[in-house]
Every structure is written in C-alpha cells, then in structure tokens.
Steps between C-alpha positions, in 0.01 A plus 500: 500500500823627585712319822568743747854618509701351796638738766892530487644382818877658580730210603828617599789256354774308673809489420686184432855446463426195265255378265527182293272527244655880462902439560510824673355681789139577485202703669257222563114446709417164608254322245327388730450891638376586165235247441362507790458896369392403200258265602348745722455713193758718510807589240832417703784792385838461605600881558889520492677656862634797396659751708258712597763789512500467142133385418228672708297137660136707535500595105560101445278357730256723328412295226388192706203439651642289793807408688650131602806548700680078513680347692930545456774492674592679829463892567864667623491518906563862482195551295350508817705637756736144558857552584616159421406235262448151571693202332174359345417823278476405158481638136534891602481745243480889560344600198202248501478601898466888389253402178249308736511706816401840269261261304296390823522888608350621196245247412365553856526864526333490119196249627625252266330111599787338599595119615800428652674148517779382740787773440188693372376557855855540691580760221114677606604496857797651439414763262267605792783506792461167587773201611627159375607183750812481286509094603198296624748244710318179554165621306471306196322647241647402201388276279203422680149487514340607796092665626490812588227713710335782300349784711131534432381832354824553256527529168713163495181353678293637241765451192544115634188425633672282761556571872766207482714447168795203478773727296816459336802683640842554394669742760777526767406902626188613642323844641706644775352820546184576357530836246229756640127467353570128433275295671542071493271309354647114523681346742665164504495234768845669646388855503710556158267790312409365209241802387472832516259797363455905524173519656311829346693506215262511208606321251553081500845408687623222644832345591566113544835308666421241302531331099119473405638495165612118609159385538243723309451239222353286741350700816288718412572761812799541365414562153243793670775679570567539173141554385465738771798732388379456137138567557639864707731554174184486279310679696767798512513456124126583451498825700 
C-alpha cells in the first residue's frame, strides 16, 4: 500500500548575510519551522524571493498546496504609510518586503491555506492596509514566554484547542492599525494582538504574533497549528 504523498507547503526564505556551515550568504527557514511542518505531515519547500516584477508570485505559489509565511526581520515604515523610521528597525530588505507582501496577496486572493508566524502576520496586516507600532517601548516581548487569551469560536480556538496557550515570542513591533477584514483572535495580558483571522474567508487562515515553532516539539497546541495548516493543504490537494 502506497504512503500518501505529502502536501508541499511554500516557505518563503530569509535572507542571511552569513552562514557558517556555507561561508557565504544564504536563503535559510528555521529548522525548527520545518519540522514542526514536517511532523505535521507536510513537505517544507523553501521557495526563493524573487522579484515579482520579473517572476509572476501566483504561477509559483501554484504548485503548493499551502502557505507558511515565518517570522523575519522588520517590514520598511513606509510599507505602511510611516514617515519616519524608528532607531530599533532591524534587518530591512526591500526585495524580501515586496516578495512577501505580493505572496500574502496572492495566496489569499487564490484561497490558498495559509499560516502566518511573527513577521508572517505583520506582513498579512499590511498587505491588507493595515499598521505596525514601529517600537513597543517598555513591552517586553522578546525572548519570552508568556499565556495568551484565545477568542472562542476561531479557527486558532479550533486549530489549538486551547482558550489559554503559554507561547514563545520574539518581537519588538506589534498591530497598530488593524488592515480591513482582519479580525483578532489572541490577545496578550497588555492588550498586544497576538492573533488575527479573515472571518468568511473560505479557506483555512490564520495569523500568529508569536514562535510556535519554539515549542511544537513539546506542546501539542502548538504543533496543531501546524497539523491544522497541513491537514487544509491535503485537503486542497485531493480536490
């Protein structure tokens, strides 16, 4: 009896300046991004960020069967609407701004199940007219695990299975303004959104603040995000 073929998720790479084990600059995913996709079933791709002036993003994305936008470094301020940028913005880069933004646009416009981590949801919320808090001040949310409150009813809820979940977050920006459509679906103790969904949209999407790559191995509502995306992607893959 044959194994069923795994549905190919689309992981947009990062770039890095250095890599040891390379000697030069790379394109890299976290490994602990990809097994938590591979564990859920799933075959973890590393699609390249193009231009998309030069290499048409809906023909790509065509292939896959699902999307997992991760976490990176910060969006440019005037990406959404910012006239000045603040001191702490780190590890900018125009062309892997322009890849993602038309990559959340078309994998949402195309119905594509779609997860998005950290950067993954700011670059969402964005892509949608929505804001960035450039700095959160005295908010620490980096390197730190922390609970959040899941809103009842949501496909987080139902992803998670958790009303509560103690996550692992890496991040100095936040939601500002909220792109239109977008709804939130977690909230931590300070009011910092930590969630957010398209209600009515048809196919699986949802957006975390938070690194449940960091903890899947060994909390299982974070590894159901995974399984959840996955289990969309093979679905898509049968029709």
């Amino acid at each position: 009896m044959s194994t069923p073929k795994r549905p190919l998720i689309a992981i947009p790479a990062r770039f890095a300046a250095t890599t040891s084990a390379l000697r030069y600059a790379a394109e890299v995913n976290a490994r602990a991004l990809v097994e938590a996709v591979w564990r859920a079933g799933g075959e973890p791709v590393s699609i390249h960020p193009a231009d998309p002036a030069t290499a048409d993003v809906a023909e790509r994305l065509a292939r896959f069967d699902g999307l997992l936008l991760p976490g990176g470094g910060d969006l440019a301020p005037h990406r959404y609407g910012a006239a000045e940028t603040h001191d702490s913005v780190y590890d900018v880069d125009d062309l892997q701004d322009v890849f993602d933004l038309e990559v959340a646009r078309r994998a949402l416009d195309s119905g594509m199940p779609t997860l998005a981590i950290c950067r993954g949801l700011q670059v969402v919320n964005v892509a949608l007219g929505g804001s960035l808090e450039q700095d959160m001040g005295g908010a620490d949310h980096r390197h730190v695990v922390h609970p959040v409150a899941i809103q009842r009813g949501t496909l987080l809820e139902r992803a998670t299975c958790a009303e509560k979940a103690e996550v692992s977050c890496y991040h100095h920006q936040r939601v500002d303004r909220i792109g239109p459509g977008l709804e939130p679906t977690a909230r931590a103790a300070d009011g910092t959104v930590e969630g957010l969904e398209l209600p009515g949209r048809p196919a699986w999407f949802t957006a975390v603040q938070w690194h449940p790559e960091d903890t899947a191995h060994q909390d299982p509502a974070q590894q159901r995000l995974f399984n959840a995306l996955v289990e969309s992607a093979r679905d898509t893959h049968r029709r």
